[in-house]
Structures are given as C-alpha cells and as structure tokens.
NUTINU-204714 format. One record per residue (C-alpha): residue number from 1; residue in one letter; x, y, z. Coordinates in nm, 3 decimals. Example, Ala and Ser with C-alpha at 12.3 -4.5 7.8 and 13.67 -1.06 7.14 Angstrom:
REC  1  a  1.230  -0.450  0.780
REC  2  s  1.367  -0.106  0.714
# end
This chain:
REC  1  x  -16.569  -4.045  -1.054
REC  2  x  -16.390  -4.298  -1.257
REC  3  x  -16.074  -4.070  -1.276
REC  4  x  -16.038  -4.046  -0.924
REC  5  x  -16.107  -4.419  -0.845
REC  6  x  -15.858  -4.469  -1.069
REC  7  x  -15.604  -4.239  -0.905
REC  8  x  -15.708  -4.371  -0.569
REC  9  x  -15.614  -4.704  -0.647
REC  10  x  -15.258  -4.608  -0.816
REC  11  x  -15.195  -4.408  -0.458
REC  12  x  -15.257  -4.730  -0.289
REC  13  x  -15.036  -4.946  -0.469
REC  14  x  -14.763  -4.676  -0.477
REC  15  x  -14.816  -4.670  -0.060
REC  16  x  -14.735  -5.012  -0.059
REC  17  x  -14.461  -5.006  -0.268
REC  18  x  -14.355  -4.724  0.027
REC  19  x  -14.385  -4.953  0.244
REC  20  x  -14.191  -5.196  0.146
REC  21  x  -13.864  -4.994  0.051
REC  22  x  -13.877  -4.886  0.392
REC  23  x  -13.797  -5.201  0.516
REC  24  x  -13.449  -5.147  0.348
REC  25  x  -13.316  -4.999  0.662
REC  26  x  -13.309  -5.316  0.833
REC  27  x  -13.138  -5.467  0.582
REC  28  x  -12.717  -5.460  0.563
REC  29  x  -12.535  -5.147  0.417
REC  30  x  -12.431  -5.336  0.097
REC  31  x  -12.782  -5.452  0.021
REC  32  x  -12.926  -5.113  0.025
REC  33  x  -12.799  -4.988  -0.323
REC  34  x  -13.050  -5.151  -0.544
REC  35  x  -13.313  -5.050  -0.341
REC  36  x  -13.200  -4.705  -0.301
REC  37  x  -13.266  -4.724  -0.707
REC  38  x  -13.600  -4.900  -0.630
REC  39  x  -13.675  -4.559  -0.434
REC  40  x  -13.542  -4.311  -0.652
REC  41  x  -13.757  -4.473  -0.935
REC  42  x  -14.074  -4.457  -0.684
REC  43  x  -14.003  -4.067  -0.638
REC  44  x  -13.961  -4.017  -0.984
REC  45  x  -14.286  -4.179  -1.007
REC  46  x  -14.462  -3.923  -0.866
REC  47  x  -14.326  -3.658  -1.012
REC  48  x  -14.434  -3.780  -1.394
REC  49  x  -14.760  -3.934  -1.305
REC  50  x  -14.872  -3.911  -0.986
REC  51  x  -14.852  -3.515  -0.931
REC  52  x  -14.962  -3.442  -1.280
REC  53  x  -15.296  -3.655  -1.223
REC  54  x  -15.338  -3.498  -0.917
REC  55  x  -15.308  -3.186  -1.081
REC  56  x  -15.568  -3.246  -1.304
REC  57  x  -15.816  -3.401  -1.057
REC  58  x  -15.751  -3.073  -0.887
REC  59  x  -15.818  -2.822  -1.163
REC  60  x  -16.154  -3.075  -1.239
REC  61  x  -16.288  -2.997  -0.931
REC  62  x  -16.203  -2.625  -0.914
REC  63  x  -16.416  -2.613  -1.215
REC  64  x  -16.715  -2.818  -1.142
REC  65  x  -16.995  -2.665  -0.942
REC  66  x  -16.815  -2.741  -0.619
REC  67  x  -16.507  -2.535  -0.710
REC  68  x  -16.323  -2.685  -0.465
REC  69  x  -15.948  -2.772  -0.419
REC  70  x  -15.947  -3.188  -0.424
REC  71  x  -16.024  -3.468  -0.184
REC  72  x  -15.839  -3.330  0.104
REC  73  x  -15.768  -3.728  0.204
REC  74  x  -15.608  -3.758  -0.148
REC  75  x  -15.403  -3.426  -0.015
REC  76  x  -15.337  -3.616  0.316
REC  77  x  -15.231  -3.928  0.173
REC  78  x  -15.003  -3.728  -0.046
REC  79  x  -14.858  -3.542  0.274
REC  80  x  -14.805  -3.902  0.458
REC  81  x  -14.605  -4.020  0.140
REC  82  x  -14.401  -3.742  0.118
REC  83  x  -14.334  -3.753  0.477
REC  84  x  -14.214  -4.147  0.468
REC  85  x  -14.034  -4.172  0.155
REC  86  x  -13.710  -4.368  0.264
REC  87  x  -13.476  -4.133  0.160
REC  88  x  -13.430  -3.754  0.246
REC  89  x  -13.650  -3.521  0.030
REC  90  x  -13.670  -3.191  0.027
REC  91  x  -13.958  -2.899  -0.129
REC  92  x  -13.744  -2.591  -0.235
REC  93  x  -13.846  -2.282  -0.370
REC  94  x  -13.697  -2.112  -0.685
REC  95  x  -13.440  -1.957  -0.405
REC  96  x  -13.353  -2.305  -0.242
REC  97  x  -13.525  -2.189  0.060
REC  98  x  -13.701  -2.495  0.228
REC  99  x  -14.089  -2.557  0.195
REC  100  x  -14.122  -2.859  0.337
REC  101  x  -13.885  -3.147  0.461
REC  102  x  -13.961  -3.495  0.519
REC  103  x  -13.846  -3.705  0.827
REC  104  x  -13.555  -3.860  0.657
REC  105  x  -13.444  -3.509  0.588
REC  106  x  -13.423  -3.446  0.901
REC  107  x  -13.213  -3.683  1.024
REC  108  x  -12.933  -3.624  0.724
REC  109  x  -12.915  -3.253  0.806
REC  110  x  -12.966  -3.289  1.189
REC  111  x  -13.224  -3.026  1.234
REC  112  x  -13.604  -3.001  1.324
REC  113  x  -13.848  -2.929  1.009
REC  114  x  -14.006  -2.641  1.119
REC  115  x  -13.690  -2.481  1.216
REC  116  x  -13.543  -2.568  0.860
REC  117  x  -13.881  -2.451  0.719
REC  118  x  -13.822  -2.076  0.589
REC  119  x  -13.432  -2.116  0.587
REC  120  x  -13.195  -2.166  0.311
REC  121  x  -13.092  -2.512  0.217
REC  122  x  -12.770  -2.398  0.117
REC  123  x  -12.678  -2.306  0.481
REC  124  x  -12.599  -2.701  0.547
REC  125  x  -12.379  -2.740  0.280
REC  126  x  -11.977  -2.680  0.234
REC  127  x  -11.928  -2.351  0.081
REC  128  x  -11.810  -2.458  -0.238
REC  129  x  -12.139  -2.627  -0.334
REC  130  x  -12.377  -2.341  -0.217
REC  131  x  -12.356  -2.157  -0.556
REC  132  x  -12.368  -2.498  -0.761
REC  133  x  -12.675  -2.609  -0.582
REC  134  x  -12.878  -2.224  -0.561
REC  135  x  -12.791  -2.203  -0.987
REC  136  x  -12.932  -2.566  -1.053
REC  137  x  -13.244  -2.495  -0.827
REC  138  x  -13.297  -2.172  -1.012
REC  139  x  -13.285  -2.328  -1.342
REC  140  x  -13.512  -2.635  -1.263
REC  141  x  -13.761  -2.359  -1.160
REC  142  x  -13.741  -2.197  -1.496
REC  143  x  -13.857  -2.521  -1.637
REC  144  x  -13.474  -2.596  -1.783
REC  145  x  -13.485  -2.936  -1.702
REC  146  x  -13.442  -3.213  -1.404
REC  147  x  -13.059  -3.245  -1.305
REC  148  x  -12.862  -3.396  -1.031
REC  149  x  -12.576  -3.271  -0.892
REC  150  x  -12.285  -3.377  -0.583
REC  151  x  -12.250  -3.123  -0.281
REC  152  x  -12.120  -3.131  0.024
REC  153  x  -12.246  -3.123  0.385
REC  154  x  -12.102  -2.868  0.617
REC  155  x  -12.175  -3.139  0.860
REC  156  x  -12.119  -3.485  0.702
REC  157  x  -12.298  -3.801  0.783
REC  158  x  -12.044  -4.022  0.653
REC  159  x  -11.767  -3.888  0.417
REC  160  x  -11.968  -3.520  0.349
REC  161  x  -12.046  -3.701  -0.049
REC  162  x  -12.409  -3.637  -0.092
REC  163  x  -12.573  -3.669  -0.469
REC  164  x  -12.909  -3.454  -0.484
REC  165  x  -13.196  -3.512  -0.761
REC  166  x  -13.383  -3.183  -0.841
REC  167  x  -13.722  -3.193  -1.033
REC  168  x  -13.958  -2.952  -1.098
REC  169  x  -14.311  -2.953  -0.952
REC  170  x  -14.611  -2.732  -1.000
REC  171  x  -14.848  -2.701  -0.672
REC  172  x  -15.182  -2.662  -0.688
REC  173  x  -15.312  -2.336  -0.677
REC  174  x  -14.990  -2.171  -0.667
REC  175  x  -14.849  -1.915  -0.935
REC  176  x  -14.467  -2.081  -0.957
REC  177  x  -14.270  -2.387  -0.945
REC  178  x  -14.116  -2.568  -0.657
REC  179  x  -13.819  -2.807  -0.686
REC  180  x  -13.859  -3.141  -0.496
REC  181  x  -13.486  -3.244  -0.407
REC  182  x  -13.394  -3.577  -0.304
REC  183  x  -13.065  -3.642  -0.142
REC  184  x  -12.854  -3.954  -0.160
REC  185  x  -12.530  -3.939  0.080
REC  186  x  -12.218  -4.129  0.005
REC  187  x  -12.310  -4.121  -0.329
REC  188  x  -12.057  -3.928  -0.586
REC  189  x  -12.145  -3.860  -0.943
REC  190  x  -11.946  -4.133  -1.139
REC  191  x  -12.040  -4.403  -0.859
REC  192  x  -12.401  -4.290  -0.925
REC  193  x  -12.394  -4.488  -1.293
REC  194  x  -12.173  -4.804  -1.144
REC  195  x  -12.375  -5.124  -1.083
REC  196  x  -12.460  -5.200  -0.739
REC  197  x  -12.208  -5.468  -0.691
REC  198  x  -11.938  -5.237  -0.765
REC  199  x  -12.041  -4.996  -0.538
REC  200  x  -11.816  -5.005  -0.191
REC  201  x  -12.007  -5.138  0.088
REC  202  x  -11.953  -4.835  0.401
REC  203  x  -11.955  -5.063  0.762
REC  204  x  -12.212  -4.958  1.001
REC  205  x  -12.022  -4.801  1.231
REC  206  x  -12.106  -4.507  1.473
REC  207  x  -11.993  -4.171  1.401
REC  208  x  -11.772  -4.079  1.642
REC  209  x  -11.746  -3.714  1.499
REC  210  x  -12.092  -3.633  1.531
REC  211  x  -12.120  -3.797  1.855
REC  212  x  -11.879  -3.570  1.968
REC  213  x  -12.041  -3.213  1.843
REC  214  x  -12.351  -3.298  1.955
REC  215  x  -12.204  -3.370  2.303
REC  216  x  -11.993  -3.029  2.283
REC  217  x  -12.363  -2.868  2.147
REC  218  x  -12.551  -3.027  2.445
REC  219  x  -12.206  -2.889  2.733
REC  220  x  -12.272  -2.578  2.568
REC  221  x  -12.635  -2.535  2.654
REC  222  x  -12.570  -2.692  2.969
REC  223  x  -12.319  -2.464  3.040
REC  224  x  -12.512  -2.172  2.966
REC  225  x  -12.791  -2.267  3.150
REC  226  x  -12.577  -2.259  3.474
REC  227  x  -12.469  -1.908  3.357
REC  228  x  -12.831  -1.794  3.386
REC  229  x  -12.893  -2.018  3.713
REC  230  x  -12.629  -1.767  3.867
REC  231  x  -12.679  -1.462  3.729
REC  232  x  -13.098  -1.468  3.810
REC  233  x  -13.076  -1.471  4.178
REC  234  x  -12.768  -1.147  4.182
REC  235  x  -13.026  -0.935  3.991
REC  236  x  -12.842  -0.670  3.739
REC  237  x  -13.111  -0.642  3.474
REC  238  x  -13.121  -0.796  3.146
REC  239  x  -12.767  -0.594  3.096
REC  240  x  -12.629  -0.907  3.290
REC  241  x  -12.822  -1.197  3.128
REC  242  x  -12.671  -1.099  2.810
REC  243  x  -12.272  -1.038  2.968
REC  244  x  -12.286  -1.366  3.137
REC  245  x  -12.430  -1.554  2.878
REC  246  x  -12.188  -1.398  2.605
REC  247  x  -11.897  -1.498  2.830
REC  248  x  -12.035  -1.857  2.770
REC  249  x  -12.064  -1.816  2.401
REC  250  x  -11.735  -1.602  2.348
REC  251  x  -11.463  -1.806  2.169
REC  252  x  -11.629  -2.139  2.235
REC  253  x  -11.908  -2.106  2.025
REC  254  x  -11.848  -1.772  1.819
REC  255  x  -11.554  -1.542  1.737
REC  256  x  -11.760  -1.260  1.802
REC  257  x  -12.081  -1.246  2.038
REC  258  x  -12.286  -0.893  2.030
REC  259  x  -12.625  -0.822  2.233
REC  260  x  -12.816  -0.516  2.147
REC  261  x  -13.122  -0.414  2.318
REC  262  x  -13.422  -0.215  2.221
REC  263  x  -13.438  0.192  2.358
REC  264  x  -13.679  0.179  2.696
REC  265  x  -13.833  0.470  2.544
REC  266  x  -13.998  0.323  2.255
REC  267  x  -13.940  0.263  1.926
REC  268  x  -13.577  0.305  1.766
REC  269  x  -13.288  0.429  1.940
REC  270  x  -13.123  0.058  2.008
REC  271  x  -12.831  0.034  2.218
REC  272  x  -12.556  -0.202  2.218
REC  273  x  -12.464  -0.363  2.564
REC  274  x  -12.224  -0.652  2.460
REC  275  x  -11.928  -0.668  2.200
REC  276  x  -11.713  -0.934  2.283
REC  277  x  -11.437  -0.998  1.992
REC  278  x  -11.104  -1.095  1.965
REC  279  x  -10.837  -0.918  2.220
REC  280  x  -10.660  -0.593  2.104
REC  281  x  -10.343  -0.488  2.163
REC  282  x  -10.377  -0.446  2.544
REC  283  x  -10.630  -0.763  2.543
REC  284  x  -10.925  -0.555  2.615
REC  285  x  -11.236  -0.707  2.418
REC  286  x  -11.490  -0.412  2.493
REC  287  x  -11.200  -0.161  2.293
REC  288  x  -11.348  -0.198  1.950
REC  289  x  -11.550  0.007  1.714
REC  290  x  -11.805  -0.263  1.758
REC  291  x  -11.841  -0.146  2.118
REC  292  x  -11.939  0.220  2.002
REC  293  x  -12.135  0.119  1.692
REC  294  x  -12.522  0.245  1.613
REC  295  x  -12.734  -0.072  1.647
REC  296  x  -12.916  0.140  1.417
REC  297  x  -12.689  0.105  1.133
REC  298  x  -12.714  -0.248  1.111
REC  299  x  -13.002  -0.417  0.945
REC  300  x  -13.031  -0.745  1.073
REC  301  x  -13.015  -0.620  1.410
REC  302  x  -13.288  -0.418  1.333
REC  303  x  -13.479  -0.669  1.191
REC  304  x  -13.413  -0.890  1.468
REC  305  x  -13.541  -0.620  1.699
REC  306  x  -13.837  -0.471  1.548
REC  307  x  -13.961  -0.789  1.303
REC  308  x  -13.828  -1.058  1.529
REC  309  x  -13.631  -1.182  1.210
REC  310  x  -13.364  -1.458  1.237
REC  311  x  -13.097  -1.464  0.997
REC  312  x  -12.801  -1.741  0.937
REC  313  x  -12.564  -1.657  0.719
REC  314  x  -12.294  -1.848  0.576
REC  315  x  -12.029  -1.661  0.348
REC  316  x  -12.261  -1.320  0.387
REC  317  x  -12.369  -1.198  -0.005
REC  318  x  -12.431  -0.877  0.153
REC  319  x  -12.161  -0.701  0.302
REC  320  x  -12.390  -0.423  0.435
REC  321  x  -12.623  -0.639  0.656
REC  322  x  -12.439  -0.529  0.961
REC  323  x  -12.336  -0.212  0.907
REC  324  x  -12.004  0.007  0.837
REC  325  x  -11.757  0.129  1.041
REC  326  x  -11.600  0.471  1.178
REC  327  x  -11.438  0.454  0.771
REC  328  x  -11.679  0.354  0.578
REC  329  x  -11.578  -0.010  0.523
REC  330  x  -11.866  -0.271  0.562
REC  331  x  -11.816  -0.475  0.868
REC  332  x  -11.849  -0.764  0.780
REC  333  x  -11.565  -0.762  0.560
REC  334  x  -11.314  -0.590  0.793
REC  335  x  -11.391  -0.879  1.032
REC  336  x  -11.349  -1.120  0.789
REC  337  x  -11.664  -1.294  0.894
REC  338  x  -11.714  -1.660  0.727
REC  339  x  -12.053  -1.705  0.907
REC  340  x  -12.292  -1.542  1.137
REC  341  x  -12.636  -1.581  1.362
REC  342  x  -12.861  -1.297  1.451
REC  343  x  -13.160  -1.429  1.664
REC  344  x  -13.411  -1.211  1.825
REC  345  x  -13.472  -1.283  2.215
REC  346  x  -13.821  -1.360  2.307
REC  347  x  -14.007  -1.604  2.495
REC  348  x  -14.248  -1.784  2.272
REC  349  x  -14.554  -1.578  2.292
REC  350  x  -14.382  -1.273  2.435
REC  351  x  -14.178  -0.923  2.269
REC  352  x  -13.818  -0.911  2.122
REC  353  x  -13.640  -0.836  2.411
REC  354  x  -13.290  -0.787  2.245
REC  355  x  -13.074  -0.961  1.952
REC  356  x  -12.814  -1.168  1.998
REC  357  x  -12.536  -1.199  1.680
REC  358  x  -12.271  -1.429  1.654
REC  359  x  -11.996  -1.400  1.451
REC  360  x  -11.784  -1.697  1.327
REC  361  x  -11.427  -1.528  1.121
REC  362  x  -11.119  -1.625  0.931
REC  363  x  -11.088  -2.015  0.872
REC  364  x  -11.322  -2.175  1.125
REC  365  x  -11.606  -2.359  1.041
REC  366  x  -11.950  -2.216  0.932
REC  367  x  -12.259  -2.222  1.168
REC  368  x  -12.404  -2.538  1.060
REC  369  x  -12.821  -2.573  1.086
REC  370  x  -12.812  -2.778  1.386
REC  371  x  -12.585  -2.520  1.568
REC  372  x  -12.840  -2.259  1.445
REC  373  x  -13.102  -2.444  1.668
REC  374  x  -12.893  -2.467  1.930
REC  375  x  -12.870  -2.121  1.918
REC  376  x  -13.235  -2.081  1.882
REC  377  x  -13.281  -2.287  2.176
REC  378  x  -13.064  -2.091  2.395
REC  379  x  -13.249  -1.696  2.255
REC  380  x  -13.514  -1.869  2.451
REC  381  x  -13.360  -1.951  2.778
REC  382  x  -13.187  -1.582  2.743
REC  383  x  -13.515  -1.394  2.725
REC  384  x  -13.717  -1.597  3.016
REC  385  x  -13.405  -1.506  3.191
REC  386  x  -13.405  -1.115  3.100
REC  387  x  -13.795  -1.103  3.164
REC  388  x  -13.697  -1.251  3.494
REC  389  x  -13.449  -1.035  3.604
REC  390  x  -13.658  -0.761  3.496
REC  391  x  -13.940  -0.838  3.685
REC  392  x  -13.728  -0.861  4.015
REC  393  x  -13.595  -0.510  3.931
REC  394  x  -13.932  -0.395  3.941
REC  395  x  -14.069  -0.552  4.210
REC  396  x  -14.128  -0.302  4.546
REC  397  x  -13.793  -0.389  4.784
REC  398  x  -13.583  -0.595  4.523
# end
C-alpha cells in the first residue's frame, strides 16, 4: 500500500500546516492578510492534489476484491480538515444549496450547520448578489472553470464585502459535481490582487450592529415565550396559541403573520385561523382576502402541512407559491412581498400541527438565515404549546 502510505503522510503534513494557520486568529488584524493567502493556498491544495488522490485511492479499492469505499479514517481525517480550515468554507451543490458547512462558516453567516444544511446559500446574501453567485455556482458545476467573485451579506460582519472562491469537486461515489466555496469577508475584488501591506488594517472592534439584532432576536423569543406562558393556563385551543403568538410576531418581526391549521377530519381541507397584515381602511387587520383564502391554494402551506417542508424565501422566483387571489393575481406580488418564512409546527418527534408564514413587504429587510432559526426555534415552542392546550381541552372537566 505504497500509494496510500504515501497519501497518509501528505494528509499529515497538510494537518499540520492546519494547524498552524489557525493560530492566525490570535494574531493582530493587520497580520492576518498573508496568512489568509497561506490558507487559501492550503485549500487550493486540496482541491488539485489532495481530493484527486483520494479519488483514486477510492476507485482502487472499489475495484480490488474488497470493493470497498476507502479507509474510512482517511474519510474522517478529511471531515476534521474540512471542518477546521481557518476560514469559512462551504460544499454547494450545482443549485448553491448547502451540503456541508464548516465551523468558520458558521460563525460568518450566524447560523447552525444543520439548519443551513438543505437551504440555499443565496438566502444570506444582499439581493443583488444572489443571481451573480447561483450563475457562477452553476457554471463551476458544468466544469467551466474555478472563479471568484464579491457578494454581499444580508447580514454583514464588518462592512457586508465578502470575496468567495468557487472550485469544482467530484465526490466519491456520487454522479455530479459539488462546488467547495470559500469565503473571505472584507475582502473586495481589486484589494484581492494588492500586496498585504497595502491592504487597510480593520480595528478589532465589537460590532455594535449585530450585538444589537441578536439582542432584539433573543427579546423576541423572550417575548413570545411569555405570550405562550399566558395563553396555556386560559385554555382556547391551539386557535389561541397561534393569535397570541402572531400578535407577538405582527409588525415586529413580519409584515404579515398567517397560521393555517390542518382539517380535524383528516387529510386536506386546511383552514386558515390567523391573517394578520397591514391595517385597511377602517384599521381592521382580519378584513383581507388573506382572511378568506383556501389554505389549499397555496403550496407551501401545503407542503408545510402535509410534508413538514420549510421554505425561506428571499425575492420569491415563484409568484405562485402562495396562491392567487379573489382576481387571479398571484399573491405574492399584490403584497409586494420581498421575503417570506413558512415553517411547519411540530414538536421534534411529533405531527405538523399547523404552518406558520411570515411575510416581510415593500423595502424592509429580507429574513436573514439567523432570523430563519429564530423562527425555527419559536415553530417549536408554538406546537408544545398547541399540543398542550389541546390536551387540556380534552381532558374530562377542563
């Protein structure tokens, strides 16, 4: 096994070269630069060596008498790499939908990897670079070529800037391509190509910004918590977890906040219970068509519902995916809805219970993927709630 004695040792020395980029965070903001190039030319690395010879010590094996798939610690010590690369990387499919992120990832786009896992990269970015980045991801996949590219976070870290790296990668086993991204923030395109004493050293400073939303984020579940506290021990059925909660929700966290439920007969037949919205002409917020709409008609909700599919949108391709209205006009459009949430309501081993949508209209900000697990966080608290409440209801005196 010369080959893979061979490749064993070149992971090894590559693991300590890891290691010791990592030890740039310590070091001060205008050091990090040149090793930020160290670590792009590690990554690169193992894209044009590493992977390939792991490719062919995989296909080897499949077709020597074990058949098998590798050394699965050669596959683990590839995970652990992957995982504590110093700077944020990202597996996309040919869709930009993420396969994998590592931990640095995570802290640049402020969101858990198995939530992000599934979910559309572009959802984190300003809407002017969601196109960009979806076309250069597609055409990496096709085998067009490695590029790089600036976007823009929806939430930034420091001025929004981030340069992503896109290279093509072929996983064993597997039929198509994946794109391994790697993200650099603060870094535009033309500063990419000055040297590293040129570059403008950014003071390590907290961001007050982002301290702020995630203290508004963590009122907001706190605040909604309460709303359940209350409503539980009243009774009302789930038809009053949802009102209370959407209260909470309304105009704080979403323009629009709609609950639908599933029919108590079985199957089909949903039925809307909540449509709070912006205030008509006599400022009722029930008197819309939104109020009287088929849950039916509207796909994510019955997706939500009946697959106990989540969906976050951001500028909505589709105009259909929640239906049309009393004229035929999508409604999405007529709202002029920017960005929106639909999250099924279930406890984590449990049944949908209902769907919860949020709407987010005219010129505020997107849902961002950290708000979206917010969100996520709160379907959960909902639904033990409604099961709650339900179980009361049923109980002999209650």
């Amino acid at each position: 096994m010369p080959d893979a004695q061979e490749f064993g040792a070149e992971l090894s020395d590559f693991r300590r070269r890891v290691d010791e980029l990592r030890t740039a965070r310590a070091l001060p903001s205008q050091e990090r630069p040149s090793l930020l190039d160290a670590a792009l030319f590690e990554l690169q690395h193992v894209v044009d060596v590493l992977w390939p010879r792991y490719e062919e010590l995989t296909a080897g094996s499949s077709r020597g008498p074990g058949g098998g798939r590798g050394d699965p610690q050669e596959q683990q010590l590839l995970r652990a790499l992957f995982q504590r690369l110093p700077i944020a990387t990202v597996l996309l499919d040919r869709d930009a939908v993420v396969r994998r992120m590592n931990f640095t990832a995570t802290q640049l786009f402020h969101t858990r990897a198995g939530y992000a896992t599934g979910r559309p990269l572009t959802a984190t970015l300003r809407r002017d670079g969601q196109a960009a980045l979806r076309s250069q991801v597609a055409a990496v996949a096709r085998g067009e070529g490695d590029r790089s590219l600036t976007v823009w976070l929806s939430q930034p870290p420091v001025h929004g800037e981030v340069r992503v790296t896109l290279a093509a990668l072929r996983p064993p086993g597997e039929p198509h391509p994946a794109v391994l991204a790697a993200f650099q923030p603060g870094v535009a395109g033309p500063a990419a190509d000055e040297p590293a004493a040129g570059v403008r050293a950014q003071e390590s400073r907290p961001d007050l910004g982002e301290v702020s939303r995630h203290a508004a984020l963590l009122d907001l579940v706190d605040d909604t918590a309460a709303a359940l506290l209350r409503v539980a021990p009243a009774g009302g059925g789930p038809e009053a977890v949802l009102a209370a909660v959407a209260e909470v929700l309304h105009g704080r966290f979403a323009d629009w906040v709609i609950a639908d439920l599933p029919s108590k007969e079985g199957p089909g037949n949903p039925r809307r219970v909540v449509a709070l919205g912006p205030r008509d002409a006599v400022g009722d917020r029930m008197a819309s068509p939104l109020a009287k709409q088929d849950p039916a008609d509207c796909p994510l909700v019955v997706d939500a519902l009946y697959e106990g599919a989540s969906a976050l949108r951001v500028s909505p391709v589709d105009a259909d995916a929640f239906g049309l209205d009393a004229t035929g006009a999508p409604v999405l459009v007529r709202e002029e809805v920017t960005s929106l949430l639909c999250i099924p309501l279930r406890t984590d081993a449990g049944p949908v219970l209902g769907a919860l949508t949020l709407f987010r209209t005219g010129g505020r900000g997107a849902f961002e993927m950290a708000e979206a697990g917010v969100a996520d966080r709160i379907s959960r608290h909902v639904a033990l709630a409604m099961t709650h409440t339900a179980e009361r209801a049923a109980a002999p005196g209650a």
